[in-house]
Every structure is written in structure tokens, then in C-alpha cells.
N, C-alpha and C positions, 0 to 999 in steps of 0.2 A: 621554484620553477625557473628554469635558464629564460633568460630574454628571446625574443622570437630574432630572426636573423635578419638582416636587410636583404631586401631581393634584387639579387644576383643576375637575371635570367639575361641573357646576353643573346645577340642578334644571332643565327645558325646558318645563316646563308654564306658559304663561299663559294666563290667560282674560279676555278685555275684554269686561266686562257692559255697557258702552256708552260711546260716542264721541259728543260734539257740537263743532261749534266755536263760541267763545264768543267771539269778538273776529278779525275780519279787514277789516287796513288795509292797509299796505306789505307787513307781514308778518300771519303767523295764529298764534292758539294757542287750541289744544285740549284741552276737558275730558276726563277715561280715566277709567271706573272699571274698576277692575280686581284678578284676583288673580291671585298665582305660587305658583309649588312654594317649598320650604323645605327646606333641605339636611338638617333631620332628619323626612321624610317629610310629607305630606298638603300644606295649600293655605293661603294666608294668606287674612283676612277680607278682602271686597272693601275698598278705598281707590282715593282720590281723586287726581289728580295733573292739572295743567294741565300743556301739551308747548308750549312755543316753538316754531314752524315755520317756518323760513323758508329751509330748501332747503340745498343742498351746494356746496361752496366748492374749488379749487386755489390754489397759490401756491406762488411760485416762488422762493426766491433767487439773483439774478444774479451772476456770478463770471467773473471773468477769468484765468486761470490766467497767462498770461504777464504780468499786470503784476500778478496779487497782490491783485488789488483785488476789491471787491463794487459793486455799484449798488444804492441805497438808494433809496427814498420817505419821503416826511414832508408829513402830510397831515394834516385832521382829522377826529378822531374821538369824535361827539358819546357814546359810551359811556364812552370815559374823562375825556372836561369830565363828567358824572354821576358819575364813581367820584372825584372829587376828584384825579384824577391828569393827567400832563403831555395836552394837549388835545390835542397838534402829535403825534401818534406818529411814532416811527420804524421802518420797515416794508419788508418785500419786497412784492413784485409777488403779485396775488390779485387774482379774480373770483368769481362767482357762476357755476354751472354750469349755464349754461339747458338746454332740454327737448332734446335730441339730441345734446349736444355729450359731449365725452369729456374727464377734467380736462386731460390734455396737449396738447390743442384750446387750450383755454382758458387755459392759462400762456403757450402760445405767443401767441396775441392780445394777453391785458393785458400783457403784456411790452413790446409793440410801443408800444400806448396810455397806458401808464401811465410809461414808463421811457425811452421811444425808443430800445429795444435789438431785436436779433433774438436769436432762442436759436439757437445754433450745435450744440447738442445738448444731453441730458437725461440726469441719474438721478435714478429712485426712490428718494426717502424713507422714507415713511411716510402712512398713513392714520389719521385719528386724531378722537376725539372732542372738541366743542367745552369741553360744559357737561352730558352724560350725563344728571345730572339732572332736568333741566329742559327740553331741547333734543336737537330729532335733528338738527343740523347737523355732518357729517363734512367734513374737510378733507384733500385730498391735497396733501403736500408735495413739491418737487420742487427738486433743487440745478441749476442752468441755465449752461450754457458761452454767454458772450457777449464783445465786444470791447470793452472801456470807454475807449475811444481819445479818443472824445468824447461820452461820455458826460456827462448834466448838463442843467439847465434845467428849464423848468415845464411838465408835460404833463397829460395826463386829458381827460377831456370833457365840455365844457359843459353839454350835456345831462342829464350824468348828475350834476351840481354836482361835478363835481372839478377839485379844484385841489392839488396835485402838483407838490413839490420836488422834483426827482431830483438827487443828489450822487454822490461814488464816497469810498470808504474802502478803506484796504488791510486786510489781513487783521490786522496789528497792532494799525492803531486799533481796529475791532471788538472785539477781544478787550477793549482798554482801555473802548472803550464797555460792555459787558455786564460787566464788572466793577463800573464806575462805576455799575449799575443803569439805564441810559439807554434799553435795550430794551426795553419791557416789554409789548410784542404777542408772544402764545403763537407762533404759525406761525412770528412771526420768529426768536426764540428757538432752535424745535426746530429750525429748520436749522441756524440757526450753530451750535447744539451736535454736533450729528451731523459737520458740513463739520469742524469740530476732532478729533472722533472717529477723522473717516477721513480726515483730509486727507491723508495718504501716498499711500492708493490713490487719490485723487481727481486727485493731481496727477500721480501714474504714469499713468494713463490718459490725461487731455486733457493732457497735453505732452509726448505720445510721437510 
């Protein structure tokens, strides 16, 4: 029997005494004042918090069961040239979740656009927060059955300034990469850690 859990149950009360937004370009962010409950009764003093907004994300890691392999992206990413880290990240497949679409919509696309893969089928991950903080952007992660046969080349869309390595790695090099520190986008991260977690059931399933 698993151990019972510590109880979690956290105060529900908020009050936002007012919202403006103080800054919208590509993205927006917004001023809160506001207050919460407190786990040892009554309400905190109003406080100030600005919200980064810029909306809800999927992302997929590509995998190949019969050869072992993943499909990668390496691309750039002007938040890590600002954090003094590697510009060129190395990456799974991710979009933005426009207004009607559903995340496993949306993996299945930038898959296509980003990777020049099809997803042959899916499992759920995880949902997960970016930067809590600071930021309501939530990301669903998603592990993705693909062929990497021929997999490889430069993909993305002009339009939208992407320019997009795609390579393939077996599941060894990975492991080697993410030792070596070479991964260092979250999304990509929590897959490959989970896909290691469960790779027994992962691979019972898509190569049955």
C-alpha cells in the first residue's frame, strides 16, 4: 500500500483589487493587485505583482521505438543568447496553442512543420507550469511515436522566422547529452526524464 499523502489543502481565497495591463507587444503583461488567504487564517495585505502573458504552449518529444532513436530540434533561442547560455538550443517539437485548438492538435502540426515527422501516436505527460511566478503560461507535454527512417534537414516557416535543425539521436546519446548538461530547455528535459522513467512500459506498448 503507497503511504497516505501529506495534506496539501491550501487557503482559496483571492481577491484582485485591480488589473491593468501595462505593456502589450508580441506578448502582454499585467499589473494585479491583489490579496490571498494564509494558512494560518485571515488575508494578506494587498501586493503588487506584474503577470507575463503570453498564452499556452504543447510539445512533443519525437521517438522511434524500432530504431531507438528520438528527433531533435536546434534552433534559436533569443531568451537563452540573454541568460548568457548556449543560443542554438536543443529541443523537441512545441507550438503555441492558438484560440480553438486542442494541445494534441497542436503537437500533431508543429511535428509535421517543425521535424518533418507524422506522429503515429501519443502519450500524455504532464501539464506543467512555466515560471508560476511571474507567468501563466502552462505547457502540455506529450511523448510521440514517429518513424525516423529519414528523418533530418532544415525545417520551420519563414514566416514565422524559423529556422530549424532536425537530427536523430538514439536513446544512448541522449542520456549522454543530458549528462553532459547539453539540454537545457525545461519541456525537453521533462520528457526525456519521464521517457527514462517509463521506458519499459513505453516500449511494451509501441512494439507490441
Amino acid at each position: 500500500m503507497p503511504e497516505p499523502l501529506p495534506d496539501l489543502r491550501a487557503p482559496s481565497e483571492v481577491d484582485i483589487v485591480s488589473r491593468k495591463t501595462v505593456f502589450r507587444g508580441y506578448f502582454r503583461i499585467d499589473e494585479y493587485v491583489l490579496r490571498h488567504g494564509r494558512f494560518d487564517g485571515g488575508m494578506t495585505t494587498p501586493m503588487s505583482r506584474e503577470l507575463f502573458e503570453r498564452g499556452h504552449a504543447a510539445a512533443l518529444l519525437p521517438f522511434d521505438p524500432l530504431r531507438d532513436t528520438f528527433v531533435l530540434c536546434q534552433q534559436f533561442r533569443i531568451g537563452a543568447y540573454a541568460a548568457g547560455m548556449d543560443a542554438w538550443q536543443l529541443e523537441c517539437v512545441a507550438g503555441i496553442i492558438e484560440e480553438g485548438e486542442q494541445p494534441d492538435e497542436v503537437v500533431r502540426r508543429e511535428t509535421v512543420e517543425e521535424a518533418g515527422c507524422t506522429v503515429l501516436d501519443l502519450m500524455p505527460i504532464q501539464r506543467y507550469l512555466v515560471s508560476p511566478g511571474g507567468c501563466s503560461e502552462s505547457v502540455w507535454l506529450y511523448l510521440g511515436r514517429v518513424s525516423a527512417e529519414n528523418a533530418g534537414g532544415i525545417f520551420g516557416l519563414a514566416e514565422e522566422h524559423e529556422h530549424i535543425r532536425v537530427f536523430t539521436a538514439t536513446s544512448a546519446q541522449v542520456r549522454q547529452m543530458m549528462d553532459a548538461g547539453m539540454i537545457e530547455n525545461a519541456a525537453t528535459l521533462l520528457c526525456m526524464q519521464w521517457f527514462f522513467l517509463n521506458r519499459d512500459r513505453i516500449l511494451a506498448a509501441w512494439k507490441a
